[in-house]
N, C-alpha and C positions, 0 to 999 in steps of 0.2 A: 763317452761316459758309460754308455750300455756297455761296449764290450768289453770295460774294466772292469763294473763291476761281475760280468759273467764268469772273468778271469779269476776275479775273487772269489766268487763262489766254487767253481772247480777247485783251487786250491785248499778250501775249506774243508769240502767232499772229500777229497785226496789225505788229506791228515787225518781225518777222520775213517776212514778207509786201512788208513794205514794201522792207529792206534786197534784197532778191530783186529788185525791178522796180527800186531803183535801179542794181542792177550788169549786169541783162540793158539797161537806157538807158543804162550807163555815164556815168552820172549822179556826177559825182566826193563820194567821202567827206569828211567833215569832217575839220578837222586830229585830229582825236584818234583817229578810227581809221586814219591813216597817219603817224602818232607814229613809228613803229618805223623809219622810216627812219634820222631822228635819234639814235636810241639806237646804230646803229651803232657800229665804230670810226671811220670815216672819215664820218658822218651830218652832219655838223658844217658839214663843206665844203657843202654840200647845202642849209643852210637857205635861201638866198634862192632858187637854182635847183631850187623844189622841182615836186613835178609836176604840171602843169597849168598854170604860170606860165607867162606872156612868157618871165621870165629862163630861163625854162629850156631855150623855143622860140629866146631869144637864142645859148645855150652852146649845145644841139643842132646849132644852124646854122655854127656856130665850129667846130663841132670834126667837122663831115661834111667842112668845107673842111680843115680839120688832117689829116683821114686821108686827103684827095685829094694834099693835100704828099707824105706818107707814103709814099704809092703812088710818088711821080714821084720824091724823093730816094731813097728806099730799093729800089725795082723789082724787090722779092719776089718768087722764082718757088713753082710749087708745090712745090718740092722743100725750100726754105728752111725751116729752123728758126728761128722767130722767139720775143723773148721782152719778155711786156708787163709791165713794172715799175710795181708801185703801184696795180693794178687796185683797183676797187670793189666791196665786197658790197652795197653801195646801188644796187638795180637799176633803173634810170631809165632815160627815152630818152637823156640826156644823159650818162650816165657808159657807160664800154667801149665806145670806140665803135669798136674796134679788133674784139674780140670780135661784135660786132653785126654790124659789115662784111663782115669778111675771110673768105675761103674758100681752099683748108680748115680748116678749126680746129683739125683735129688737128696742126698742123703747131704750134700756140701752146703754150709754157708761159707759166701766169701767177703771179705774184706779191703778195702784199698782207700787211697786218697782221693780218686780221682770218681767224676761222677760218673763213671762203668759203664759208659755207654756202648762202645765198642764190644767189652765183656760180658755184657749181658747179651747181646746181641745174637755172641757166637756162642753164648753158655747160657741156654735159653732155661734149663733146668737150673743151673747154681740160685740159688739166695743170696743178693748182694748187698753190704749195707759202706755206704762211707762211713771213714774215721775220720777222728784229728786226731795228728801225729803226738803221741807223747801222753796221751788222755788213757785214760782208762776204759779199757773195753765196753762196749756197751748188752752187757751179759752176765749173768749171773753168778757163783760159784759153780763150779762143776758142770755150768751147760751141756758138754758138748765130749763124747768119748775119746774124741783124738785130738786134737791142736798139731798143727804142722806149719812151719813159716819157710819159705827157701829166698838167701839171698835178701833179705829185709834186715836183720840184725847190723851189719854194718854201717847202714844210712840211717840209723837212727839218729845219733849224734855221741853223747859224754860217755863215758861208761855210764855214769851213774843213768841216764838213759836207758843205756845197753838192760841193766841190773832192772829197772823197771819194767820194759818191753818183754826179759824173761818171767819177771814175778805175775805179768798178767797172762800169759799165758798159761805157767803152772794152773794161775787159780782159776781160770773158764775149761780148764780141760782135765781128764785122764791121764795119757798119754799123750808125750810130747815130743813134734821130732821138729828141730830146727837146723837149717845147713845155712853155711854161710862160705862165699869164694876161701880160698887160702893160700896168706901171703907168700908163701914159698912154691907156690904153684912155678914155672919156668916165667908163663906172661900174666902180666896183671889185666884182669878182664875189664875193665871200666876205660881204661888209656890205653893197653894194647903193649907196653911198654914191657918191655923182656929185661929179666935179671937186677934193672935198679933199681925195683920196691922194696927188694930183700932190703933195704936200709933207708931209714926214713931221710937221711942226708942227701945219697944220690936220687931217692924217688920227688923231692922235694926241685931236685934240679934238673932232673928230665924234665917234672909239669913243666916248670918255668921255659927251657927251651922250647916245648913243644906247644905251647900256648894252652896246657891243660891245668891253671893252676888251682882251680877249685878242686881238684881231685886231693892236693895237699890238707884243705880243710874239713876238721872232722865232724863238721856238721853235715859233708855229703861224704864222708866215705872213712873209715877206719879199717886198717887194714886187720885181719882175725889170723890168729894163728892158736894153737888151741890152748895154751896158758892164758889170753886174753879172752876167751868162750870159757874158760873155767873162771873167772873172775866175775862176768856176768852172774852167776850162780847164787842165789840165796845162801846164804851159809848151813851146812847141814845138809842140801838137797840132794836127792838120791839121782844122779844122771851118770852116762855116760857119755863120753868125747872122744872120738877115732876117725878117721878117715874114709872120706867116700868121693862118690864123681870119678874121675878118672885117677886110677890109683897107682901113684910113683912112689911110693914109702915116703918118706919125708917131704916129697914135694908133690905132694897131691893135691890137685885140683880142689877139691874142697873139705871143709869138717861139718861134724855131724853132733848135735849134743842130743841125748835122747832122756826120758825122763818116764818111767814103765808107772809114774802113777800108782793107785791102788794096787797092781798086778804088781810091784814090785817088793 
């Protein structure tokens, strides 16, 4: 009995040993000890861009050019209070890229569904408040010099959703810059699934084969193309919609609606 359990021990030692030189080589873990991403509230968005992927080094690169938009529609000084709607507690290279970027940070309040723990953690400067989804901001008219959302407008759910999520943002901010994936991108970034979202018919029958069917329902995903980002729009409102993220003329990675506020 002693010498088993000795045996036991060593081997204990030895795994332990082992996980140590994987993380001093940054030697990536297996999926099951980076599960928790997933389990997030917002984890979900995440499974194909998860980390250490292409897709991920794909979105990363989408979305460093998204906050290069950012910078040049919006042109933030330091004094601006800015505020980022729909942030991530899924700490990744590819998610906040706003929070990643921008300086100073204290100038940022952020927002999400989930209770930010992780985000606050690594964004010890941001200001973070939970929402509920579909509620009315919890802020004033005109708080805040810039409003920025990336990648939220889609999971909202109805349009008429869609139509509310942008009416509150005009009205807490200045300037407004909102991006969202776009459906004619080559692959759809949520399922991974190449060329048959362009149609909601074969995108419908990919989920179903591949066991992805809540991606069909538009309570977790609408696909945006930019007649359906101009539709969002208050009637009347002064924005504009063009392409940004990785730029293929028609099949670009993402759109951009921007809304210059006062300054326009």
């Amino acid at each position: 009995m002693r010498g088993a359990r000795q045996a036991s021990r060593r081997r204990r030692i030895e795994k332990q040993d082992v996980l140590a030189i994987e993380q001093r080589a940054g030697v990536k873990p297996p999926k099951t000890r980076r599960r928790c991403a997933l389990d997030q509230v917002d984890g979900q968005y995440y499974e194909v861009a998860s980390p250490g992927t292409l897709s991920e080094k794909i979105v990363t690169f989408a979305r460093d050019r998204i906050y290069a938009d950012f910078l040049k529609f919006c042109a933030p000084t330091p004094t601006d209070t800015i505020l980022d709607v729909g942030v991530s507690d899924v700490v990744t290279d590819s998610a906040n890229v706003l929070e990643r970027r921008y300086s100073p940070q204290e100038r940022i309040t952020a927002v999400g569904l989930g209770a930010g723990r992780d985000f606050t953690a690594t964004f010890p400067k941001v200001r973070y408040r939970r929402i509920i989804p579909n509620e009315p901001l919890p802020f004033e008219d005109g708080t805040f010099d810039v409003v920025t959302s990336n990648a939220v407008i889609e999971h909202v759910g109805s349009l008429e959703n869609q139509r509310f999520f942008v009416s509150e943002l005009l009205r807490v901010g200045g300037r407004v810059f909102i991006t969202a994936p776009h459906r004619y991108f080559p692959v759809e970034p949520h399922t991974g699934i190449p060329f048959l979202h362009w149609s909601d018919a074969s995108f419908k029958l990919a989920c179903g084969w591949l066991g992805k069917e809540k991606w069909v329902e538009a309570e977790n995903l609408i696909l945006m193309t930019q007649q359906r980002l101009k539709e969002t729009c208050p009637e009347g409102a002064n924005v504009k919609i063009g392409p940004t993220g990785l730029l293929l003329g028609p099949c670009s990675s993402n759109l951009y609606l921007f809304s210059p506020g006062h300054r326009g």
